[in-house]
N, C-alpha and C positions, 0 to 999 in steps of 0.2 A: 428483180435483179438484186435487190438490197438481201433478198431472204439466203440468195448461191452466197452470196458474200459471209454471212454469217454462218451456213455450213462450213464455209473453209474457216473461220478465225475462228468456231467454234471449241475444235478439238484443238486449238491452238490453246487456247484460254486454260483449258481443262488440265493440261497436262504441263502449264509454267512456260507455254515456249517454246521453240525450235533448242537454244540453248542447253539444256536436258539432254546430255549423251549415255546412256550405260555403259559398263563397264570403266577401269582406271583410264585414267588420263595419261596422256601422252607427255611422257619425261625426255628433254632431251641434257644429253649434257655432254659436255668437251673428250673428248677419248685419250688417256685414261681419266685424268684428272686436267682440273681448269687451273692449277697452282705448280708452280717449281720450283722444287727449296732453294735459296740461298744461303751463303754462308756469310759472316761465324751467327750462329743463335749464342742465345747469353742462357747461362747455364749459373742458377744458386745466386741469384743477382739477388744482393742483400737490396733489400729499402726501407732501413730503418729510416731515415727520412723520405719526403716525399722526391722519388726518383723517377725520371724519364728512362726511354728506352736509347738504346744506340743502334738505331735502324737504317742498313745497308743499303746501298746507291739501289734504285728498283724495286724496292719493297713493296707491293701493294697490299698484302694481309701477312696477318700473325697469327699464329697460334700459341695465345700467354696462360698458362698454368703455374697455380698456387702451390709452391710444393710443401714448407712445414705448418705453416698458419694460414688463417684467413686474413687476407689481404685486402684493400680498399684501395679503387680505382676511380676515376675521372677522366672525362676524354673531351671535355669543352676546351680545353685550352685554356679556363680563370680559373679553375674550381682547385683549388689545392687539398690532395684527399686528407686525412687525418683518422686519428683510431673510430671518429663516430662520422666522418665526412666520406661521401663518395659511397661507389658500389661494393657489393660484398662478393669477395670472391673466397669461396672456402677453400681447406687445404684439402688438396687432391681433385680439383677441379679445374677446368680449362675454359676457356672463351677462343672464339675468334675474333678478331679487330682484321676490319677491310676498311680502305680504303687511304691513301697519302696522310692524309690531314689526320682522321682520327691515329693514325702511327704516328704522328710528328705532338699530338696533342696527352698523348697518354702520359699518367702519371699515375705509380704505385705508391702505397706507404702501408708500412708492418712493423709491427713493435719487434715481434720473433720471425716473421715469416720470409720465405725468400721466392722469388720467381725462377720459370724458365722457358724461356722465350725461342721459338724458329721463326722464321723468316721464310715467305716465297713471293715469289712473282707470279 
């Protein structure tokens, strides 16, 4: 009995698994898109100091883009960014930020650089 039992877990063994599907993987996602802009977005939002967003009733993600400088971010809620503090976001470059908290938490600062921010639900 023991030996049938090893026939079958054998090629199990060999091959990683049941797990092991070929071909891609199955994508599923919301029809067309999972987000719905909101308005106003903040357009050339200077932060020479360290600035917050002004993020609309419902917002649950942003999409924040660097538009002259690189810019430095933070999204803890203590960390106050500064020219060598916080993440680097270059100019011409975007992030996404999901979720309440990290939108209510964020903070930009740029000597020269300015943001620009949409909003969806």
């Amino acid at each position: 009995m023991r030996h049938l039992l090893w026939l079958f877990l054998l090629p199990l063994l060999a091959t990683g698994g049941m797990a092991q599907i070929p071909g891609p993987p199955n994508l599923v996602t919301a029809s067309p898109y999972p987000y719905v802009p909101l308005s106003p977005g903040q357009h050339n939002l200077a932060v020479a100091s360290a600035t917050a967003l002004t993020v609309p009733a419902l917002a649950t993600y942003a999409a924040v883009c660097a538009s002259t400088a690189t810019v430095r971010y933070t999204t803890d809620g203590t960390t106050t960014p500064t020219s060598t503090v916080g993440m680097p976001l270059s100019a011409g470059t975007c992030i996404g930020l999901s979720g309440p908290l990290v939108l209510a938490n964020f903070q930009a600062f740029s000597t020269s650089g300015t943001l620009d921010v949409e909003y969806f639900k």
